[in-house]
N, C-alpha and C positions, 0 to 999 in steps of 0.2 A: 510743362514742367509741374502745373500743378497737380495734377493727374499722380504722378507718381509720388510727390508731397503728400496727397492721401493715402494711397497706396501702402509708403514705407512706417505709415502712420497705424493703420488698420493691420501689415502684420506686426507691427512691434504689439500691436493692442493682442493680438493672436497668439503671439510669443508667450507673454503674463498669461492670458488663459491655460496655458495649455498646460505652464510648468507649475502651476496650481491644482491643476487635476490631475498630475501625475505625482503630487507628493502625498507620502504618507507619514500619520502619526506614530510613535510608541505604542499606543494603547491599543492601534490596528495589527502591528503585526508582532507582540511576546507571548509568549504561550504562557497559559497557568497564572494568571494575573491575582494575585492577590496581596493586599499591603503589609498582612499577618505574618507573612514568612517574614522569619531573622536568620543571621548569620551567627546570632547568639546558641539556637537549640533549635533543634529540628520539628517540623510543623507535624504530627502524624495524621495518618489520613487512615480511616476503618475502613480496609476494602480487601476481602480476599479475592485470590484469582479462583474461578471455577474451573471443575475439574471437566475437563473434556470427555462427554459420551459417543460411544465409537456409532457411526451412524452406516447404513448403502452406502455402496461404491467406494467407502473407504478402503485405502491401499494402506498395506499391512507387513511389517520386515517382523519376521518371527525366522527364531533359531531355537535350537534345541542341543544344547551342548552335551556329550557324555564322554567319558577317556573312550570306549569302544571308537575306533575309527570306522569302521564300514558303519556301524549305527548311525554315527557323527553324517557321513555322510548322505546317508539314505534318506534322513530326514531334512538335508541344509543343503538340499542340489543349486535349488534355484539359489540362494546364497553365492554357493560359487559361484556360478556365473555370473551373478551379479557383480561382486567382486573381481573377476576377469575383463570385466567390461568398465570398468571403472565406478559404478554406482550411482553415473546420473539421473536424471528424473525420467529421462527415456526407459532405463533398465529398474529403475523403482517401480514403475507403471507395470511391466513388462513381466518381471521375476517377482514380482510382490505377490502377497496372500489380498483378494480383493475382499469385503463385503458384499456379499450377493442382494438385492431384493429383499429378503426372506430374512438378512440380520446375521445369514452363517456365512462361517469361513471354515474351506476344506484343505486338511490339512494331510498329508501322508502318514496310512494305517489307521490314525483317529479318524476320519472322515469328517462328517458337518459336524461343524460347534457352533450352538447359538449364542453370538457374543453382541449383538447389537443394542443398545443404551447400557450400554457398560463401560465404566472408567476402564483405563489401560492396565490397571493395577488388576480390578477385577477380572479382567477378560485374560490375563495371562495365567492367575492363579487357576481359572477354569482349565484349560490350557494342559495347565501343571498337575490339576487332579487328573485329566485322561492321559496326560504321557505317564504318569507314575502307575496306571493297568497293566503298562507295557513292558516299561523301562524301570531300571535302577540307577542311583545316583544319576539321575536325567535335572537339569536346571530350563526353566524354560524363557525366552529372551523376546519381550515383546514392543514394537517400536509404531508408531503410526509415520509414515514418513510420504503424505498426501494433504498436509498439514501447506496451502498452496491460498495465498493472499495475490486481490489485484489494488493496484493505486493508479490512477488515471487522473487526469484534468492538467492544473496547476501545478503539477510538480517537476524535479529535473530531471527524473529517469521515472515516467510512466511505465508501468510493465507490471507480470503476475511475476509472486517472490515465492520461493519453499524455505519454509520456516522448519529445521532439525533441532529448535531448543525443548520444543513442545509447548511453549507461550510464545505471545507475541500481543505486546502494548501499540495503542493507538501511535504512540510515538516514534515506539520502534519500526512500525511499518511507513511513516513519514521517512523514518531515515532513511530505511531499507531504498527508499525512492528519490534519494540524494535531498529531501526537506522540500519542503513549500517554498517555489517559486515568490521576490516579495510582493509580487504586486498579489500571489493567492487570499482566496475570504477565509479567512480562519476562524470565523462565526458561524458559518454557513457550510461544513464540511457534508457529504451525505454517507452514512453507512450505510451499504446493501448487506443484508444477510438471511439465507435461504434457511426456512423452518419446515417442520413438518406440514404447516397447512399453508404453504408458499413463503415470497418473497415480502421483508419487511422492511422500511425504509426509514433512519432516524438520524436528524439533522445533530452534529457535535461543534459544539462551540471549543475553538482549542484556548481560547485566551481565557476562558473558565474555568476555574480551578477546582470546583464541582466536579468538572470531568470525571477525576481521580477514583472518586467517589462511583459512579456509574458503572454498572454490567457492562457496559459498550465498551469500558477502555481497554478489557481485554479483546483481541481478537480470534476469531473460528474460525475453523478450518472455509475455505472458500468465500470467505466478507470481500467483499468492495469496497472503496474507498474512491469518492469521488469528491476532487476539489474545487470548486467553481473561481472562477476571476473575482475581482471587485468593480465596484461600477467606475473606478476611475481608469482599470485598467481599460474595460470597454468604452468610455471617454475618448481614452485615447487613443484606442484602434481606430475608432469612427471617425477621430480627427486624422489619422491618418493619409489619406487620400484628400482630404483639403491640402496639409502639408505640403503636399507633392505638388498638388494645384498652385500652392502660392510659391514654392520653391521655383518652379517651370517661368512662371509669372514673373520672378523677379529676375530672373534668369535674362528676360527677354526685356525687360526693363532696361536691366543695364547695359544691355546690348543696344535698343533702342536709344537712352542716352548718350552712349558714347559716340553713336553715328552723328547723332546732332547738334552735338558737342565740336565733332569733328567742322559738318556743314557750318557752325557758325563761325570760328573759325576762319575758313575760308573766304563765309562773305566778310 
């Protein structure tokens, strides 16, 4: 009996370990941590958004409106269809004006336009100067809709999102992915995002309120977003399989006592 007097000794001692490495502080997991905010008057933060340059392989929803109907037509086929098919990202892909290589996009009757590092503003009023060669009272409608974020690790719904507002905040794409799991590192968050001379990699603290302030907080077309765990949550994986061990263990303990419990008893 002594035996198990240690035993029920060493998992209670197990128990305290464990439930101490799986708790967390306040200060581990609020975002934007600063003691400066009031409810008195709003904190401002100097950060504009940057304005998106249209890069390769971006996909492209342009329309070309004019009362002529067969005009309207001739130029906005793929439109239809796209619209018949409902507009998903399969048919965005599909019926979209791509970005080639080379920075052009080919469009019916104008042919190649070079619109690559151009704002969407820019790139449509270009756009608007060759349909106006053609057309009268022509307007031209131009939309980036490839605009395609991933969130991976730590969160509740991992997956790639398509962002139609044409911004997207670090935050926003957390939500996008149901928020950071609590046991996520919100210190140690990692952005992926692919530049001209490759892939760049820069760790985001969320509980920093600096953040705000950072180029990072907006998001690019195609960024990553990777969450890591925290060390208690792999703590407590690791203990996981002890757990199990000593669960089985007492298991057979008490089983073992009650037989001899029984045999005494008897004699």
């Amino acid at each position: 009996m002594r035996i198990f007097h240690y035993f029920f000794k060493a998992l209670c001692i197990f128990s305290v370990f464990a439930m101490f490495t799986s708790c967390y502080s306040k200060k581990e997991l609020v975002y934007l941590q600063n003691p400066e905010y009031s409810t008195l008057y709003p904190t401002q933060v100097k950060n504009r958004r940057p304005e998106y340059k249209i890069q390769p392989n971006d996909v492209l929803y342009v329309t070309i409106q004019n009362p002529d109907t067969e005009t309207y037509q001739f130029f906005n086929q793929g439109n239809q269809t796209m619209n018949q098919r409902g507009g998903n990202e399969a048919s965005l892909f599909l019926l979209g004006y791509s970005v080639d290589q080379n920075g052009d996009i080919s469009l019916p009757l104008l042919g190649q336009i070079k619109i690559v590092n151009l704002t969407l503003i820019e790139a449509q009023n270009i756009i608007q100067t060759e349909v106006d060669k053609y057309l009268r009272n022509s307007s031209v409608n131009l939309k980036l809709v490839s605009f395609k974020i991933s969130v991976l690790g730590d969160v509740r719904s991992p997956g790639y999102y398509y962002v139609y507002n044409g911004q997207c905040t670090v935050l926003e794409a957390l939500a996008l992915a149901g928020d950071l799991e609590p046991q996520a590192n919100r210190g140690n968050i990692k952005l992926v995002r692919q530049t001209e001379n490759g892939a760049e990699v820069i760790l985001l603290d969320m509980t920093n309120p600096d953040l705000i302030n950072s180029k990072y907080y907006y998001m690019l077309p195609n960024d990553v977003l990777y969450v890591e765990p925290t060390k208690q949550q792999i703590t407590r994986l690791n203990f996981q399989p002890i757990g199990i061990g000593f669960s089985a263990i007492s298991a057979i303990g008490v089983v073992v006592s009650i037989i001899l419990n029984l045999r005494a008893k008897k004699d």
